[in-house]
C-alpha positions in Angstrom: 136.5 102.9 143.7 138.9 101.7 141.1 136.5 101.8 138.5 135.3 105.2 139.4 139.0 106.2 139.5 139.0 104.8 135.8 135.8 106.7 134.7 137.3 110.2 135.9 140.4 109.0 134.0 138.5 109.1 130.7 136.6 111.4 130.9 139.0 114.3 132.5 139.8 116.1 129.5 136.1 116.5 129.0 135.7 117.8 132.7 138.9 120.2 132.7 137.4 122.2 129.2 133.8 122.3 131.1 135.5 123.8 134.3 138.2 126.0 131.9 135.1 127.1 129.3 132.9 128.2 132.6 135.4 130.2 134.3 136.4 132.3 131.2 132.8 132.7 131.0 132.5 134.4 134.2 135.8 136.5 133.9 134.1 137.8 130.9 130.6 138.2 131.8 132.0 140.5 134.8 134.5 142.7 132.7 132.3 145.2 131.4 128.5 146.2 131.6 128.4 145.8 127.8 129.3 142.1 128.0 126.8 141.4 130.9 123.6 142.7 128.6 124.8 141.0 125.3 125.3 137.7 127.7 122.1 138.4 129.3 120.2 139.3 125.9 121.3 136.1 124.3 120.6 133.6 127.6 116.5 135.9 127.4 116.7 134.8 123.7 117.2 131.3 124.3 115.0 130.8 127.0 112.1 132.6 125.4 112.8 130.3 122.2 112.6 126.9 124.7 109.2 128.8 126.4 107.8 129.1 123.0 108.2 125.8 121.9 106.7 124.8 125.3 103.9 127.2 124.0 103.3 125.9 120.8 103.4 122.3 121.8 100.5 123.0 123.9 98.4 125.0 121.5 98.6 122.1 119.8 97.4 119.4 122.4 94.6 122.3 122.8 93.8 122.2 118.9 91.5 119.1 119.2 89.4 120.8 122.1 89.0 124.1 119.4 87.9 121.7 116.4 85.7 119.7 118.4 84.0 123.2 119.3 84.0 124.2 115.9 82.9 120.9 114.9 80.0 121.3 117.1 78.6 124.8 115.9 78.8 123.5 112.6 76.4 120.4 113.2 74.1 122.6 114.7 74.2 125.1 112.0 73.7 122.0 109.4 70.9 121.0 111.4 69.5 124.1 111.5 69.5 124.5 108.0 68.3 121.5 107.2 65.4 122.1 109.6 64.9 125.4 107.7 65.3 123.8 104.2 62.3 121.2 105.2 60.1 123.8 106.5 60.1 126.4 103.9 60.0 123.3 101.1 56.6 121.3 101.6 55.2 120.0 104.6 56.8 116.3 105.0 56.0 114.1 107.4 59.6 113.2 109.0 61.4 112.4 112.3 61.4 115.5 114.3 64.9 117.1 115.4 65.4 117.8 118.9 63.6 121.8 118.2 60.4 120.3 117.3 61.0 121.0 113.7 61.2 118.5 110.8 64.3 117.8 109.4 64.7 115.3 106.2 68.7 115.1 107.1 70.0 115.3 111.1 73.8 115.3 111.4 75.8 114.2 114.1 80.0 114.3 114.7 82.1 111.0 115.4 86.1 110.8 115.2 87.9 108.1 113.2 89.8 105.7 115.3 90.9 103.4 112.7 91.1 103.5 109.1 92.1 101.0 106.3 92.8 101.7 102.4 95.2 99.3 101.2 92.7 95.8 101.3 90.2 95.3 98.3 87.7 95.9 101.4 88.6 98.8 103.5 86.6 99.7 106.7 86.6 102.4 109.2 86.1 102.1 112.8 84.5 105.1 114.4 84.3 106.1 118.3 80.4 106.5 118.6 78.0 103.7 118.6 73.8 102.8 119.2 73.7 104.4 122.8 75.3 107.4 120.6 72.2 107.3 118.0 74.5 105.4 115.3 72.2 103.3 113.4 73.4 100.9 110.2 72.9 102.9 106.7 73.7 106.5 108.2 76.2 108.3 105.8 79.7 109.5 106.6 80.7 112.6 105.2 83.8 115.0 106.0 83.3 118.6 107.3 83.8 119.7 104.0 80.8 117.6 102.6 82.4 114.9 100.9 81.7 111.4 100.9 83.4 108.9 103.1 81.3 105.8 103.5 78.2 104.7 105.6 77.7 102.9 108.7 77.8 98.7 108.3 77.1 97.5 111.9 77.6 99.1 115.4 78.2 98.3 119.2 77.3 100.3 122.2 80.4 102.5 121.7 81.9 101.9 118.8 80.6 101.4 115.3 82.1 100.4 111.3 80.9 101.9 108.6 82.2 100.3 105.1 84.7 103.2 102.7 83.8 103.8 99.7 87.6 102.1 99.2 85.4 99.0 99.5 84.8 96.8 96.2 81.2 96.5 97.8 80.3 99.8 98.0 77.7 101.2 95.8 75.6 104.6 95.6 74.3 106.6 93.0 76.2 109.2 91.2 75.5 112.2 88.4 77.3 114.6 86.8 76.5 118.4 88.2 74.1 120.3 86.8 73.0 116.9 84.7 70.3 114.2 85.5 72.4 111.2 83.8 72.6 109.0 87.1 74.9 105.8 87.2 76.7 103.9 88.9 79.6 105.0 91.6 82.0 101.9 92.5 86.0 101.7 93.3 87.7 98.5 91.4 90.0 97.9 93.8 92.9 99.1 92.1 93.9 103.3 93.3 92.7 104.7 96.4 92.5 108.3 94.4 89.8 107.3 91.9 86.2 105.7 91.7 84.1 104.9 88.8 81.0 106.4 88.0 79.4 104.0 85.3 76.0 103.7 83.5 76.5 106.8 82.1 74.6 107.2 78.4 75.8 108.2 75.7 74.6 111.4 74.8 75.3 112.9 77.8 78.6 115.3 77.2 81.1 114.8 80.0 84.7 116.9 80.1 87.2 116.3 82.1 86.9 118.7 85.3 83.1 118.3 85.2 82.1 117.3 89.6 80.5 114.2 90.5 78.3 114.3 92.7 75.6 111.9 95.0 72.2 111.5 93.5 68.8 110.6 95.4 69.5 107.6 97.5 68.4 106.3 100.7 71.7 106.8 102.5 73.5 109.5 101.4 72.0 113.6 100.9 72.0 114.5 97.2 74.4 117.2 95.8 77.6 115.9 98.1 80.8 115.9 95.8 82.2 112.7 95.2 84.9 113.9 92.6 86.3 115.4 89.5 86.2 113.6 85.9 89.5 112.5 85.2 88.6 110.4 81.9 85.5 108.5 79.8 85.5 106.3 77.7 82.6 104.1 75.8 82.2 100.8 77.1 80.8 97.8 75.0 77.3 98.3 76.3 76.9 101.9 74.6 77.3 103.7 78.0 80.5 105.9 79.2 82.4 104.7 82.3 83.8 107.5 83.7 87.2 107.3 85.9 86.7 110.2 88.5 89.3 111.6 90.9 88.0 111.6 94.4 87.5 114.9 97.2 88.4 113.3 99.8 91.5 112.4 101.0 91.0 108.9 102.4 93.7 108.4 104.2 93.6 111.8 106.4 90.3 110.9 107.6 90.3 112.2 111.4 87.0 113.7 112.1 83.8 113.0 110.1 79.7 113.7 110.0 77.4 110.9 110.5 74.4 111.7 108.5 70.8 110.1 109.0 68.2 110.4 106.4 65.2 110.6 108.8 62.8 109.6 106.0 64.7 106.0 105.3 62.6 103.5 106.6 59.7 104.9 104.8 61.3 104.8 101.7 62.8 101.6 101.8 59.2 99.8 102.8 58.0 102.0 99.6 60.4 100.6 97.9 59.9 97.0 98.7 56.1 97.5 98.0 57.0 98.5 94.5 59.4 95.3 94.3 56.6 93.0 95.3 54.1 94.1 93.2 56.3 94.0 90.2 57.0 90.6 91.3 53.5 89.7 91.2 
């Protein structure tokens, strides 16, 4: 009781404004009409500003459900199209998508759950694995059609796909509108840039010019990689060129995983032409 006795002690001068500040509140909400529907305007105005942040807080829990909707169309309309773009090209013998139809690329959605880019060897950890249809080798690309990576190993549910922040990583690479293929590598160094190398030296390169994937067995050709920041000659007679990446690595949220439907073919192909060379 003494203590409580103390507390009140304290804190009295605190309670008496309260009690004082209320009362004049009431005398003067109840002198005139006018006074009431100001008082009652502002008390609407700051309970429909505490409803609307209650609103907007939950429009934005409710944002993942809309993108993953809008995510969805647009896997279906890239499958459709590349269903269409196989059909109308040449008859191919391919995997066939869930219509019926052939389809050299078949895209699927996955979110990121974790995502490094500060190690010489950066990973990301995605939520979908083999009983998902993940299989090693399948690109990563954003919405947008940039490159991300490609898958390294996977689990039941979960699967890791290596960045192309990853001194490993290797695909092919041209300038736009040009067939000089080289090289596309990251040194380690800036998580902004990559180097396209391998490039010879005729071919004209400005800064600005897009980088983009050439023919490989992973990725689709024609997705952006970057824009030429710089060139220069290297002693072997063949430009390395510093380009400034699309994508923004460390925003990575959502992504497409991308199969190439025709890989194993190619690869035994390949091997064939290996071995014989051999021999």
């Amino acid at each position: 009781m003494r203590k409580l006795i103390l507390f009140f002690k304290k804190i009295y001068v605190l309670l008496l404004f309260i009690v004082l500040e209320s009362l004049a509140l009431h005398f003067y909400a109840g002198s005139t009409s006018y006074t009431k529907a100001k008082l009652l305007g502002a008390s609407n105005a700051v309970v429909g500003s505490i409803y609307k942040q209650f609103a907007d807080i939950g429009d934005y829990f409710g944002l993942r459900h809309e993108n993953d909707v809008l995510l969805e169309e647009l896997t279906r309309l890239r499958n459709e199209f590349e269903v269409y773009r196989a059909t109308h090209r040449t008859p191919v013998d391919s995997l066939a998508s869930p219509e019926g139809e052939v389809a050299e690329y078949i895209y699927s959605t996955a979110y990121v759950i974790n995502n490094s880019i500060t190690r010489q060897e950066n990973y990301i950890m995605l939520d979908k694995g083999r009983r998902d249809g993940v299989e090693p080798n399948m690109a990563l690309v954003t919405p947008e059609g940039t490159i991300v990576g490609y898958v390294l190993s996977c689990r039941n549910k979960f699967s890791v796909a290596i960045s192309v922040l990853n001194t490993n990583f290797r695909t092919v690479g041209k300038i736009k509108g040009k067939e000089s293929f080289g090289s596309i590598y990251w040194d380690g160094r800036d998580h902004s840039y990559v180097t396209l190398s391998e490039i010879p030296k005729y071919t004209e390169i400005q800064p600005g010019d897009t980088i983009v994937t050439g023919y490989s067995s992973i990725f689709p050709p024609n997705l952006e990689i970057g824009r030429v920041e710089s060139s220069q000659m290297n002693p072997t007679g063949y430009y390395d060129v510093k380009v400034k990446l699309t994508t923004r690595m460390s925003g990575l949220k959502r992504v497409f995983l991308v199969r190439y439907a025709d890989a194993v073919e190619r690869m035994l192909l390949e091997e064939e032409v290996l071995k014989s060379e051999n021999n």
